[in-house]
C-alpha positions as CSV (number, residue, x, y, z in Angstrom):
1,X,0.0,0.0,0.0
2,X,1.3,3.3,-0.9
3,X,1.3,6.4,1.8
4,X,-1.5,8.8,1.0
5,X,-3.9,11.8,1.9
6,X,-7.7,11.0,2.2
7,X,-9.4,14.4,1.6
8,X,-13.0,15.4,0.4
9,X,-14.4,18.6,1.5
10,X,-18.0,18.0,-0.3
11,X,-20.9,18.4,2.7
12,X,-23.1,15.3,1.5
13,X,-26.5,15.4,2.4
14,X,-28.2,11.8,2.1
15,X,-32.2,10.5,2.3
16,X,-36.1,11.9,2.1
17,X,-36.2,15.5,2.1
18,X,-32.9,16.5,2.4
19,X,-33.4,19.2,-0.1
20,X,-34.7,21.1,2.5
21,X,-30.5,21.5,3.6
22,X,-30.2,24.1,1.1
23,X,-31.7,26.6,3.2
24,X,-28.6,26.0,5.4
25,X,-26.4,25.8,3.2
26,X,-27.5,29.2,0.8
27,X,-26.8,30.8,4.2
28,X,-23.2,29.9,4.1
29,X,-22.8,30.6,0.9
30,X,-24.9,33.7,-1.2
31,X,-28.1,34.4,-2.5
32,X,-27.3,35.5,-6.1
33,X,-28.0,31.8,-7.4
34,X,-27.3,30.2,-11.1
35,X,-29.6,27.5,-11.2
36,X,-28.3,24.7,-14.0
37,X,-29.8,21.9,-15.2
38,X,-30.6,19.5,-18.6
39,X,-33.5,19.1,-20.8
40,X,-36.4,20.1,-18.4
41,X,-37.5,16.9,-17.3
42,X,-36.8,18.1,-13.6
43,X,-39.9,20.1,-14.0
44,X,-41.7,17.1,-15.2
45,X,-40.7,15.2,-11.9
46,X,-41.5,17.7,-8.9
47,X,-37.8,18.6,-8.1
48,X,-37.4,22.1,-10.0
49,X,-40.5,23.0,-8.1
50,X,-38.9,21.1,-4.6
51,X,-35.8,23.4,-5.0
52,X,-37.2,26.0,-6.2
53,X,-39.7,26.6,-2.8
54,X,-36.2,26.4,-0.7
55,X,-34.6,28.9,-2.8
56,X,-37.7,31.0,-2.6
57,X,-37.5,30.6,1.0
58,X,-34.7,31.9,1.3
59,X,-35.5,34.5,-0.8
60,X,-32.7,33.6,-3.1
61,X,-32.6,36.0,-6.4
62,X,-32.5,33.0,-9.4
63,X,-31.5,32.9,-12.9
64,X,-31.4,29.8,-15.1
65,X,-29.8,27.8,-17.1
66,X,-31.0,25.0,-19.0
67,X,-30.1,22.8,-21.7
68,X,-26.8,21.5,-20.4
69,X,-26.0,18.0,-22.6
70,X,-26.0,14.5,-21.7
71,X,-21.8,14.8,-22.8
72,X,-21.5,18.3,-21.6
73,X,-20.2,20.6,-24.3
74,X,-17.6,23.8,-24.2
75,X,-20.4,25.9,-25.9
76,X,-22.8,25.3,-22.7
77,X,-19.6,26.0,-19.9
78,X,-18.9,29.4,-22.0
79,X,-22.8,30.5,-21.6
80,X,-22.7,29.5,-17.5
81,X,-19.2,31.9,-17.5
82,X,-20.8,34.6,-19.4
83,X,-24.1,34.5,-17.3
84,X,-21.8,34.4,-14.0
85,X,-19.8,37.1,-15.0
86,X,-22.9,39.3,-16.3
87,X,-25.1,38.7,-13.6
88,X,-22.9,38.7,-10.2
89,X,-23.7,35.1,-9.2
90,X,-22.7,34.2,-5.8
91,X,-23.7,30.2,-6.0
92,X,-24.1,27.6,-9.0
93,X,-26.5,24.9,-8.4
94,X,-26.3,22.0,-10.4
95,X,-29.5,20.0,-10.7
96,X,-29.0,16.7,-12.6
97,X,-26.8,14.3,-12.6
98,X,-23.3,14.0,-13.5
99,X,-23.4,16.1,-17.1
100,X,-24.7,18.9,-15.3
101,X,-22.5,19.2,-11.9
102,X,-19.0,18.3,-14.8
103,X,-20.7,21.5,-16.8
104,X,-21.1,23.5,-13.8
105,X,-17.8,22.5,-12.2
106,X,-16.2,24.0,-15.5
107,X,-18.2,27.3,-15.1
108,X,-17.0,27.4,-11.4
109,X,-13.5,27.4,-12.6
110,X,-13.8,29.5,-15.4
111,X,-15.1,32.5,-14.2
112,X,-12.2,33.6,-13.0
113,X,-10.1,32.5,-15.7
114,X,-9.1,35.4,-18.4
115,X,-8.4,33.2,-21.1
116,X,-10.1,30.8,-22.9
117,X,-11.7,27.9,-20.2
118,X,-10.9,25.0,-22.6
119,X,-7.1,25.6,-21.9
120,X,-8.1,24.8,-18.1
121,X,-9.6,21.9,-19.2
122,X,-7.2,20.7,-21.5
123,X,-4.4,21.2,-19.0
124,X,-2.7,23.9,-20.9
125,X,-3.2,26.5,-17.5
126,X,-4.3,25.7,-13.6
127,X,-7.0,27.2,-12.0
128,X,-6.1,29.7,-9.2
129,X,-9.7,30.2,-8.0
130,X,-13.4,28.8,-8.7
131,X,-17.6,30.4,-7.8
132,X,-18.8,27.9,-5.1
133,X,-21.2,25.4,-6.2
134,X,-23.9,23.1,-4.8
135,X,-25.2,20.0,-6.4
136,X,-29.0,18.4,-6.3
137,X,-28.4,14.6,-7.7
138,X,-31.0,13.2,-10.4
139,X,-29.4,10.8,-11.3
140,X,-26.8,7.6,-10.2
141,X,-23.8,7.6,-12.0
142,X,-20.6,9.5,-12.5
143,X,-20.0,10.0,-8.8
144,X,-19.4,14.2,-9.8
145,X,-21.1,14.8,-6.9
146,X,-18.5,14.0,-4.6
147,X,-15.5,14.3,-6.4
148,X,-13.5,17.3,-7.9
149,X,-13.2,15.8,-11.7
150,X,-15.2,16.8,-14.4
151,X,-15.4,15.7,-18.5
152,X,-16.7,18.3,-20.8
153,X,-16.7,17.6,-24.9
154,X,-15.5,20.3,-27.4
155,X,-17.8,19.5,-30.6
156,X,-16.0,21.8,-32.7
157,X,-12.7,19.6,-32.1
158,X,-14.8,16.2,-31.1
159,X,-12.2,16.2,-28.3
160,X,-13.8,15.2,-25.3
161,X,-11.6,15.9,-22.6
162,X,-11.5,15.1,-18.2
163,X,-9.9,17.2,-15.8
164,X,-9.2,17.5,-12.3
165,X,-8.4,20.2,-9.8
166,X,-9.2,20.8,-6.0
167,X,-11.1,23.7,-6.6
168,X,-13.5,21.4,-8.5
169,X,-15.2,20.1,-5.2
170,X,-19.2,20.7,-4.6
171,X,-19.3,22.5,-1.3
172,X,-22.4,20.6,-1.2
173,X,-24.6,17.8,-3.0
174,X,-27.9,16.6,-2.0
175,X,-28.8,13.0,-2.5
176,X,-32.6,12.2,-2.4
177,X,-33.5,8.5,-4.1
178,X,-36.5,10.1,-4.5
179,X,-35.3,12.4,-7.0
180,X,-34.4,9.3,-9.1
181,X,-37.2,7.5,-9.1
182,X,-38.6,9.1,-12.9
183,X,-35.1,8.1,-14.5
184,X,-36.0,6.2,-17.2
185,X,-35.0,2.5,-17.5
186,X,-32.4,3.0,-20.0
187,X,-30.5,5.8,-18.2
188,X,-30.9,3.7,-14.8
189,X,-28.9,1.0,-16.9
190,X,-26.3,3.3,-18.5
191,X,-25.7,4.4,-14.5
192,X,-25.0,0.6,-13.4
193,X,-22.8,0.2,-15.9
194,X,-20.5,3.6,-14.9
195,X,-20.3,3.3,-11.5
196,X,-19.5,-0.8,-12.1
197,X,-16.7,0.8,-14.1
198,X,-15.5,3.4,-12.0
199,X,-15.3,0.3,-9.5
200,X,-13.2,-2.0,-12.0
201,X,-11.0,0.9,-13.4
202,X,-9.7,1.6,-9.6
203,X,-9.9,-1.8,-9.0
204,X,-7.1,-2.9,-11.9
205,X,-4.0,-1.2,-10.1
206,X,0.0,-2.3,-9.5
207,X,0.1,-1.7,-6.0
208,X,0.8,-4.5,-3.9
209,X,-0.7,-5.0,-0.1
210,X,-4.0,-3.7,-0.9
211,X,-6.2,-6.2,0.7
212,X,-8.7,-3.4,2.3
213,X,-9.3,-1.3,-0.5
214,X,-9.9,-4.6,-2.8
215,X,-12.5,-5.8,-0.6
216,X,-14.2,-2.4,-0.4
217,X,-14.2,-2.6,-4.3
218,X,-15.7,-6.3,-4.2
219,X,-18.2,-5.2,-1.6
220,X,-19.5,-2.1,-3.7
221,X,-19.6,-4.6,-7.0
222,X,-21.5,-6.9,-5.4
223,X,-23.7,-4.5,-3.8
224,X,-24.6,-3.1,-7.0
225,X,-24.9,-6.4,-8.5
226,X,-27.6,-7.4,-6.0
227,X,-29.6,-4.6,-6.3
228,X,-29.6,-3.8,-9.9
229,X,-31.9,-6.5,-11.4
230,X,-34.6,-5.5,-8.3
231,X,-34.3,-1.9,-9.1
232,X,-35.0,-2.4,-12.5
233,X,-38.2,-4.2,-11.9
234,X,-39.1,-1.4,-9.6
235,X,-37.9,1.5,-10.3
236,X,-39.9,3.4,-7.8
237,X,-38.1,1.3,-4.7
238,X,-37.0,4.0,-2.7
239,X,-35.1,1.0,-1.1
240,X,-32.9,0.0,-4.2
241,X,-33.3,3.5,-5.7
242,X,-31.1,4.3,-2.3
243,X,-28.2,1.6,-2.1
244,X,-27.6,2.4,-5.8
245,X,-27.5,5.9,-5.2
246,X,-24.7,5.6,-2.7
247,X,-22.6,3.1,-4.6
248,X,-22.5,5.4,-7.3
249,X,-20.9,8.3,-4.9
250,X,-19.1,5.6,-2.7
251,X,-17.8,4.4,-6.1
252,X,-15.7,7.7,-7.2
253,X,-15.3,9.6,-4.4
254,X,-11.6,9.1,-3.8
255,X,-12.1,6.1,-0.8
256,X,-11.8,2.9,-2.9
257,X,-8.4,4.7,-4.7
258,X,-7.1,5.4,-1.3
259,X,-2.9,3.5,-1.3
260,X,-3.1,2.5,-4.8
261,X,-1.3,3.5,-8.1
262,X,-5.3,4.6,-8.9
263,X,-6.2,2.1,-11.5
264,X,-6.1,1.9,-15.0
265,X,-8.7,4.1,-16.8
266,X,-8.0,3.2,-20.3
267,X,-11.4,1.7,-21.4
268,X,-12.9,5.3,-20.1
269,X,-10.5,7.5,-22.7
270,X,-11.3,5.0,-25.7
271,X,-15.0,5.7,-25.1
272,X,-14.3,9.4,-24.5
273,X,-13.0,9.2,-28.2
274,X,-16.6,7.4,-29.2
275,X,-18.8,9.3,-27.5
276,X,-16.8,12.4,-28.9
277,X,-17.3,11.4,-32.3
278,X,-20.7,9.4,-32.6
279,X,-22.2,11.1,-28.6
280,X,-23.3,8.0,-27.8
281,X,-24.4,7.1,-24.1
282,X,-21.0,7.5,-21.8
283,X,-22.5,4.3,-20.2
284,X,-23.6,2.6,-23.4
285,X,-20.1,2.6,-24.3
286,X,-18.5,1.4,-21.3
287,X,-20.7,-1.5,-21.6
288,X,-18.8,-2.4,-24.9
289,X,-15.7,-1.7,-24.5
290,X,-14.4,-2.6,-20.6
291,X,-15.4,-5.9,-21.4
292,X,-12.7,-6.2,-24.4
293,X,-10.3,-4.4,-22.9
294,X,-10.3,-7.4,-19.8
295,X,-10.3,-9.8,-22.5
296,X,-6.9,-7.9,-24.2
297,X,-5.4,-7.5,-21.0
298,X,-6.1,-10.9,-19.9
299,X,-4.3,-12.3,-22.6
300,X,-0.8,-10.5,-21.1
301,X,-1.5,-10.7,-17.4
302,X,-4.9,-12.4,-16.1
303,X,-3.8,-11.8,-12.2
304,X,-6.1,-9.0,-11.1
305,X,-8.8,-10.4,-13.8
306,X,-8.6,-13.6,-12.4
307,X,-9.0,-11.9,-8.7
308,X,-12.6,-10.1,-9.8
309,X,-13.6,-13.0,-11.3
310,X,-13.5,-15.5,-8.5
311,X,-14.5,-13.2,-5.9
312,X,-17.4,-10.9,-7.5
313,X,-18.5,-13.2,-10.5
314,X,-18.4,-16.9,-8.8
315,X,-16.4,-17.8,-11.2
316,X,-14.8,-21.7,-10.0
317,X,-11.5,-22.0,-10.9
318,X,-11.0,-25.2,-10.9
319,X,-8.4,-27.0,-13.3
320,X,-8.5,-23.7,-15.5
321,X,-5.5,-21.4,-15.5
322,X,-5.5,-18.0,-14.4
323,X,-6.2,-16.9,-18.6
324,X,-9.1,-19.1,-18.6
325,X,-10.2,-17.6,-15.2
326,X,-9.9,-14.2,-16.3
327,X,-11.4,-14.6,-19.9
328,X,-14.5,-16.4,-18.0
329,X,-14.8,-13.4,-15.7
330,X,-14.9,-11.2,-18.5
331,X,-17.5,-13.0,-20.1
332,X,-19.5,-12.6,-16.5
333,X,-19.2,-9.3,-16.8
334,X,-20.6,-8.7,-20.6
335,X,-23.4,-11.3,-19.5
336,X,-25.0,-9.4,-16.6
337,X,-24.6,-6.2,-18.1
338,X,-26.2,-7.7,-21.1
339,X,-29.0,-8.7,-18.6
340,X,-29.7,-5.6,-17.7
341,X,-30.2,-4.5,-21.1
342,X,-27.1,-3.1,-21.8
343,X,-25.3,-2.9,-25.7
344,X,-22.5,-5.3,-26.3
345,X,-21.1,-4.2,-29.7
346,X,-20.7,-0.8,-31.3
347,X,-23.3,-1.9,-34.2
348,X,-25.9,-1.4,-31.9
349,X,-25.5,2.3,-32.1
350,X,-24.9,2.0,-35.6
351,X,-21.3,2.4,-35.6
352,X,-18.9,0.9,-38.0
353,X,-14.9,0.7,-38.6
354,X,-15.1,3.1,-41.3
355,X,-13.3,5.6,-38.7
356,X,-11.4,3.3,-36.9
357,X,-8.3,5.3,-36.9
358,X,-10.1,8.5,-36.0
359,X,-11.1,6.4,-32.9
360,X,-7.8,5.4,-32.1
361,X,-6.5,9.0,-32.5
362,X,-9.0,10.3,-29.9
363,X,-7.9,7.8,-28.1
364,X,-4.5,9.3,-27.1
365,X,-5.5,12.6,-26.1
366,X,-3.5,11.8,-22.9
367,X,0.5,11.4,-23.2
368,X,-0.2,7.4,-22.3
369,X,-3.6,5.0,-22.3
370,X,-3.9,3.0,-19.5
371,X,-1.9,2.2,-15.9
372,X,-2.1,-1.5,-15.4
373,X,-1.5,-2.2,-19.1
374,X,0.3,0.8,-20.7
375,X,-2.0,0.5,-24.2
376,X,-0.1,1.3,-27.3
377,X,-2.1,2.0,-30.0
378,X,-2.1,-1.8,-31.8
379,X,-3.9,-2.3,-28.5
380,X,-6.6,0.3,-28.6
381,X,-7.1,-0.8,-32.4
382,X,-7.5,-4.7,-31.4
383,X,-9.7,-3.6,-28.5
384,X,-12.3,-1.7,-30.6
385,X,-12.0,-4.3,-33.6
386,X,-13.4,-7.0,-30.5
387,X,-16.1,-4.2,-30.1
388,X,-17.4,-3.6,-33.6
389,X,-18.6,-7.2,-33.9
């Protein structure tokens, strides 16, 4: 296990009517409030209305902003800066789920930044200062509500880019199952799959002696595992709606990383270069790829594939070596994400080879692909040639 610094400033307010906190927390913070959110379905579902009271209530001056895209895009972060910078805002609010809060956490940044906000993001400058912001979660997935790392998609480069900083913390986020229970089945599906992944991507590491943090990884898996087929037959389960919730933050918050090398993360850059070209599903693509990029890796060195395998999938490893071990735990995984309804190849989205090396390009936005298997580019090309088919 490596030495390390366990740090996460976000106030996380968790259960039935904890919206109600942002009266306390507005009072820390200012009442000149940018409210942000997606396509408008929060007014369909009772929680623009539910935040809106509190904000009333605290007689909170509001402006909007709406519209932000499922892979948040530059143009959206610029209007946020602009409407910041124009209107005084004291607070941003992010209500969604994790497209909105990596939008508004870019906007937080930016605002003070003189130059163009894509060289923050890009790495090119460091943000010095950022606007506080809040977040009210709609949805389980990306973990943004807890973390300070954020992924926002230029279209006019399709360059989809994430970032990090420790500026880019919610002060707050607000967790209410509730609030999830109108997320549709598909999107509850494309959430399983990225918290699973945020899970396996930490959990594919170098550092030895991490017997703890492995377990934790295992529990949260298998947690999610368990509850996933009984949310989706009731999505209004305030009970499943709940545990999932929490393994999505629990899964990206920084704890399961904690003494480790922090995992490999290549499967999530070669669907950063799909979704920035075809802006598929982030989830929908992890479902395709992380699969064949075990199976590659497997091939090389099974060890922690066999590990997963045998202790989250059941897989028996009798009189099989540690390849076959692996390759069957890989197949586990394609095979309950298939269950829940998940894509398996890129031709389900309509997506052919025809710009194959485009995708490997995008691929390599970052000096180096991967941690646990450095991924050249042969690699990146074999693993979306499995995908394709």
């Amino acid at each position: 296990m490596q030495s390390f610094l366990q740090f996460n400033p976000t106030r996380l307010w968790f259960g039935k009517g904890q919206v109600e906190q942002l009266k306390q927390e507005l009072g820390t913070t200012g009442k000149r409030v940018l409210l942000v959110f997606g396509g408008g379905s929060i007014k369909k579902n009772g929680v623009y209305e539910a935040v809106k009271q509190q904000l009333e209530h605290m007689q909170a001056e509001v402006f909007e902003m709406s519209g932000v895209e499922p892979n948040p895009r530059l143009t959206s972060v610029q209007k946020g800066i602009d409407i910041c910078r124009e209107k005084g805002i004291e607070l941003i609010l992010a209500v969604g789920g994790g497209s909105v809060i990596d939008c508004v956490k870019a906007i937080s940044v930016g605002v003070y930044y003189d130059g163009d906000v894509w060289d923050l993001i890009t790495r090119k400058a460091v943000p010095t200062k950022a606007l506080p912001f809040g977040t009210v979660l709609t949805l389980a997935a990306t973990g943004s509500e807890m973390n300070n790392i954020s992924v926002i998609t230029n279209w006019e480069k399709n360059e989809k880019r994430g970032w990090s900083s420790p500026l880019a913390y919610p002060a707050f986020s607000i967790l209410d199952p509730e609030f999830t229970y109108s997320v549709p089945l598909d999107q509850t599906v494309y959430g399983i799959v990225d918290m699973m992944s945020h899970v396996l991507e930490q959990y594919f590491h170098r550092t030895e002696n991490t017997p703890m943090m492995d377990r934790f990884m295992e529990s949260v898996l298998l947690t999610v595992m368990e509850a996933a087929p009984k949310l989706l037959a009731n999505l209004s389960s305030y009970e499943y709606r709940a545990t999932v919730m929490y393994a999505g933050t629990t899964a990206f918050n920084g704890l399961l990383s904690s003494g480790t090398d922090g995992g490999d993360w290549a499967s999530h850059q070669i669907e950063h270069g799909l979704s920035a070209i075809y802006d598929i599903p982030h989830g929908g693509g992890l479902a395709i790829v992380f699969p064949n990029w075990m199976k590659h890796c497997a091939e090389d060195d099974p060890s922690r594939m066999k590990n997963v395998a045998m202790a989250v999938f059941g897989i028996d490893p009798t009189s099989k070596t540690d390849q076959e071990i692996a390759l069957e735990g890989s197949d586990a995984l394609r095979d309950f994400w298939n269950s829940l309804g998940a894509p398996n190849r890129l031709g389900d989205y309509g997506i052919d080879d025809s710009r194959l090396e485009e995708l490997v390009h995008k691929s390599f936005m970052k000096e180096k692909v991967g941690q646990y298997k450095i991924t050249t580019r042969e690699s990146v090309r074999d693993i979306l040639m499995r995908s394709f088919s």
